[in-house]
C-alpha positions as CSV (number, residue, x, y, z in Angstrom):
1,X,-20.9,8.7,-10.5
2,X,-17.6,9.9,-9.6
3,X,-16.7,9.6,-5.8
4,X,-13.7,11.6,-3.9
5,X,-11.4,10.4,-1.1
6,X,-10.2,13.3,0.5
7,X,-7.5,11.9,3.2
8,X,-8.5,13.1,6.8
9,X,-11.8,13.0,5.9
10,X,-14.1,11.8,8.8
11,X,-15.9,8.4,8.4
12,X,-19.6,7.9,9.9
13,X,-21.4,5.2,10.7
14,X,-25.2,4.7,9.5
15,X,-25.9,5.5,13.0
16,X,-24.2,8.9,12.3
17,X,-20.9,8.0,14.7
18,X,-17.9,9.7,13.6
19,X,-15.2,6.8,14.2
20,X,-12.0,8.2,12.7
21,X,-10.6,9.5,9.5
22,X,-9.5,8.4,6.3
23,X,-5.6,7.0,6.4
24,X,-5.1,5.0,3.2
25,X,-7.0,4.2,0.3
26,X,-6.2,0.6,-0.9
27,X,-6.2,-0.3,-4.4
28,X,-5.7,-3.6,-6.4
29,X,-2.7,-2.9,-8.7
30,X,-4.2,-5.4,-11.1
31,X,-7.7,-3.6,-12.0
32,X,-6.6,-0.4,-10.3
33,X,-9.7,-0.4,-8.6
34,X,-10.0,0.8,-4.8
35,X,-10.8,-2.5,-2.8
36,X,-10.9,-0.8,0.9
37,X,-10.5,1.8,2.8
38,X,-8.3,2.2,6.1
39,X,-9.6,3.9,8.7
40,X,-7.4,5.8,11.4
41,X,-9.5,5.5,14.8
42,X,-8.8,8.8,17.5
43,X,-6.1,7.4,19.7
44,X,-8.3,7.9,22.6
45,X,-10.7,5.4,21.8
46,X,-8.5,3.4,20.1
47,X,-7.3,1.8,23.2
48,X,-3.6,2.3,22.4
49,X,-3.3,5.2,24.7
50,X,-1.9,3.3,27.6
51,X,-0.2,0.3,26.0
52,X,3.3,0.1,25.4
53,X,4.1,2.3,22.5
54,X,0.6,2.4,22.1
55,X,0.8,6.1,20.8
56,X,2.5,5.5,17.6
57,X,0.9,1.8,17.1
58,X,-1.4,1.5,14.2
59,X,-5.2,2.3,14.6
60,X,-6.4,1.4,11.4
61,X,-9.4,-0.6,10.5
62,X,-10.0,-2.2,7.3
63,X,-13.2,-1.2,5.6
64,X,-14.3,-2.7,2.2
65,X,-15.5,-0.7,-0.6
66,X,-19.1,-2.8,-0.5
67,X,-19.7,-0.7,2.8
68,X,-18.7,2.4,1.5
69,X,-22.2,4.2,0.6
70,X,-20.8,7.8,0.0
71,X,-17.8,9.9,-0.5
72,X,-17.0,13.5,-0.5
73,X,-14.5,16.7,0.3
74,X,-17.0,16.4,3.7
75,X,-17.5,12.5,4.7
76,X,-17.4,9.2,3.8
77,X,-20.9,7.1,5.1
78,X,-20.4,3.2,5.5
79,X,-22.9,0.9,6.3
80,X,-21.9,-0.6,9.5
81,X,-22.8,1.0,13.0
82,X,-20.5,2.3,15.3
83,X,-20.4,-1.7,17.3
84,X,-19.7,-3.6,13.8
85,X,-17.4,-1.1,12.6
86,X,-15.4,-1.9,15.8
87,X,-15.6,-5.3,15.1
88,X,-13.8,-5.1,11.8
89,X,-10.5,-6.2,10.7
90,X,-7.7,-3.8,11.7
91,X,-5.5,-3.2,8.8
92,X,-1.8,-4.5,8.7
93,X,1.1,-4.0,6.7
94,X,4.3,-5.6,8.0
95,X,7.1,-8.4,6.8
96,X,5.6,-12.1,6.5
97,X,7.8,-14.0,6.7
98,X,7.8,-17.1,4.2
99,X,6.8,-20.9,5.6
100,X,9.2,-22.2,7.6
101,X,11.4,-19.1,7.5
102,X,13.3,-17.5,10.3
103,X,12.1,-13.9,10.9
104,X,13.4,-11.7,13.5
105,X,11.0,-9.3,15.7
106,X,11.9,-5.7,14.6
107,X,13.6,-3.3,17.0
108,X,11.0,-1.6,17.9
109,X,9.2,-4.4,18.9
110,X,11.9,-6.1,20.9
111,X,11.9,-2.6,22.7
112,X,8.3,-2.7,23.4
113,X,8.4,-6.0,24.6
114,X,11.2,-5.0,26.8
115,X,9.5,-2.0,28.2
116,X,6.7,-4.3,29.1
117,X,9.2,-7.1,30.8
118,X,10.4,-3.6,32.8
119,X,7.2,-3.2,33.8
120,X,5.8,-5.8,35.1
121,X,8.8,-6.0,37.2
122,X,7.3,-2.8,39.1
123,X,4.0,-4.7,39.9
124,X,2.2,-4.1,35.6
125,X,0.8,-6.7,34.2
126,X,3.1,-8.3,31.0
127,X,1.1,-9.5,28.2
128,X,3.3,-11.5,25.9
129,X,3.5,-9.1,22.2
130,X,1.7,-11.3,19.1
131,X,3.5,-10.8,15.5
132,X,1.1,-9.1,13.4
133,X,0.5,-10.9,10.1
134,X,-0.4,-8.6,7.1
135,X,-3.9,-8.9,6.2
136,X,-4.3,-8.3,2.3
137,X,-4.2,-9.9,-0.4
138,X,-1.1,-10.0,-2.3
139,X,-1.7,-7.0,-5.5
140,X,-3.0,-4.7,-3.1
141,X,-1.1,-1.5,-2.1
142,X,-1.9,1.7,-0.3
143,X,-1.7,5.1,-0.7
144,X,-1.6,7.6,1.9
145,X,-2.2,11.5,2.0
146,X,1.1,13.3,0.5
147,X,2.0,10.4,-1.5
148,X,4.9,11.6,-3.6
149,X,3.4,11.3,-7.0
150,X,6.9,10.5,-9.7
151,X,7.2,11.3,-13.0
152,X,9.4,8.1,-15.1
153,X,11.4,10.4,-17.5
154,X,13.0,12.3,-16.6
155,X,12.4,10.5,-13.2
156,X,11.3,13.5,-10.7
157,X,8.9,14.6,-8.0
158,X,5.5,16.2,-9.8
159,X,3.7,16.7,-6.3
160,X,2.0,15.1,-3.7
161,X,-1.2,13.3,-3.3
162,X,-4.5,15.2,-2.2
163,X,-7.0,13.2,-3.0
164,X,-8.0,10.0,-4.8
165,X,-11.1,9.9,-7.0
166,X,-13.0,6.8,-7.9
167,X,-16.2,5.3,-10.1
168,X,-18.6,4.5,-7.4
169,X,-20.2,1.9,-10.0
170,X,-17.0,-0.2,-10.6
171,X,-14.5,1.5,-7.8
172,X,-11.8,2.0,-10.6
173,X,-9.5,4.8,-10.0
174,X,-10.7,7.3,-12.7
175,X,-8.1,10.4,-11.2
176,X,-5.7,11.7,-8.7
177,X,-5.6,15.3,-7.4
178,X,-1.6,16.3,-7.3
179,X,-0.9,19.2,-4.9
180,X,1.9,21.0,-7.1
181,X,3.9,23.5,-5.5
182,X,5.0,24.4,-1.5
183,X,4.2,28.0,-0.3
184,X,1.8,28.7,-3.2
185,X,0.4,25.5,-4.4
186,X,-2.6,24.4,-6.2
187,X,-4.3,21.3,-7.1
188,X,-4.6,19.6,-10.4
189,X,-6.4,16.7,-11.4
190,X,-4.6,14.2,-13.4
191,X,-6.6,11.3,-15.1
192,X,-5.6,7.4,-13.9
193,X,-4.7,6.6,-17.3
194,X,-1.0,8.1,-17.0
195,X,-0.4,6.1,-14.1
196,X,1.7,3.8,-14.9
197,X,3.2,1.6,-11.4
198,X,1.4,2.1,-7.7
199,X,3.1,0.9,-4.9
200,X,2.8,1.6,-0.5
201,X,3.1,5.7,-0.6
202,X,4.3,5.9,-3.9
203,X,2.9,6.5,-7.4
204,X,4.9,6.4,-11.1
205,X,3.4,8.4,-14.0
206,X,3.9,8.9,-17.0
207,X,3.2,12.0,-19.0
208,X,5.3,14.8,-20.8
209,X,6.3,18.4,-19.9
210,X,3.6,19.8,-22.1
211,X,1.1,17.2,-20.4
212,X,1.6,18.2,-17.2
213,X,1.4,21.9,-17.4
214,X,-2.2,21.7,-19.8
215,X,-3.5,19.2,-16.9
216,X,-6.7,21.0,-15.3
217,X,-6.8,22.6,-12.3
218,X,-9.2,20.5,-9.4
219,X,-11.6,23.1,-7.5
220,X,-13.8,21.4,-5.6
């Protein structure tokens, strides 16, 4: 059966705690099959609210596809209650850098780390910052809501991403719903088999003029 991941969606727990919302799908390039989920926690339970640079830190938790029970345009159910959802993996992007490679903190973590240094001159407590290593595996890539959704040739913009639909059976991507248009748009679903290249927020198809304007509209 043919699941939907709506982005912003809330996620519950199987003890019917709402815990956050849907941030990212990710998907294995390789199969182009979703393999997780990301979701955003509410920055005030996240625990970020009073860190340094806490508010635009990630709050993302990584939750595989094998505790995904259900997903609509209402709610996605997962298996774990609210206490082992809590005690999953976060989900992180970032540089890694290579064995024995030199890699320097980015700026805006040096400035964190100086802000907390500036603090604990005032009487705060300084808690050294920990680089955060990337946690997925290496064909894996994400997609967020508004993904800009590219056409090869001629190479431009076809819309932005809605919604990403999946077998629940096999978790392949079977279709993406493109938002087409600004003031006045609507939705149209177009099948995974003219995707041609996924990568982090960004998706290559490939289809002609006359493809795109037959493709269905999606009502939910």
């Amino acid at each position: 059966m043919q699941q939907i991941l709506k982005f912003g969606t809330s996620v519950l727990t199987s003890d019917r705690h709402d815990v956050g919302s849907l941030h990212r799908t990710i998907i294995d390039i390789g199969g182009m099959a979703v393999t997780a989920i990301a979701v955003e926690r509410p920055l005030l339970t996240s625990g970020n609210l009073l860190k340094p640079g806490g508010w635009t830190a990630p709050r993302d938790q990584r939750v595989e596809m094998a505790l995904v029970t259900g997903a609509d345009d209402d709610e996605i159910r997962i298996t774990p209650t609210e206490d082992e959802f809590l005690a999953l993996r976060p989900y992180i992007v970032g540089e890694v850098a290579e064995q024995g490679e030199a890699w320097d903190l980015p700026p805006q973590i040096v400035a964190e780390d100086l802000g907390a240094r500036a603090s604990a001159l005032l009487g705060g407590a300084y808690e050294p910052l920990v680089d955060e290593v990337e946690n997925r595996g290496p064909d894996e890539r994400h997609l967020s809501a508004e993904t800009p959704v590219w056409r090869h040739e001629p190479h431009t913009q076809l819309g932005e991403l809605d919604r990403v639909l999946y077998d629940d059976e096999t978790n392949a991507v079977t279709g993406l719903v493109v938002r087409r248009g600004l003031l006045f748009h609507h939705d149209v679903l177009l099948p995974a088999s003219y995707i041609v290249e996924v990568l982090d927020d960004l998706v290559h198809v490939d289809l002609s003029d006359e493809a795109w304007q037959s493709l269905e509209e999606y009502v939910p």
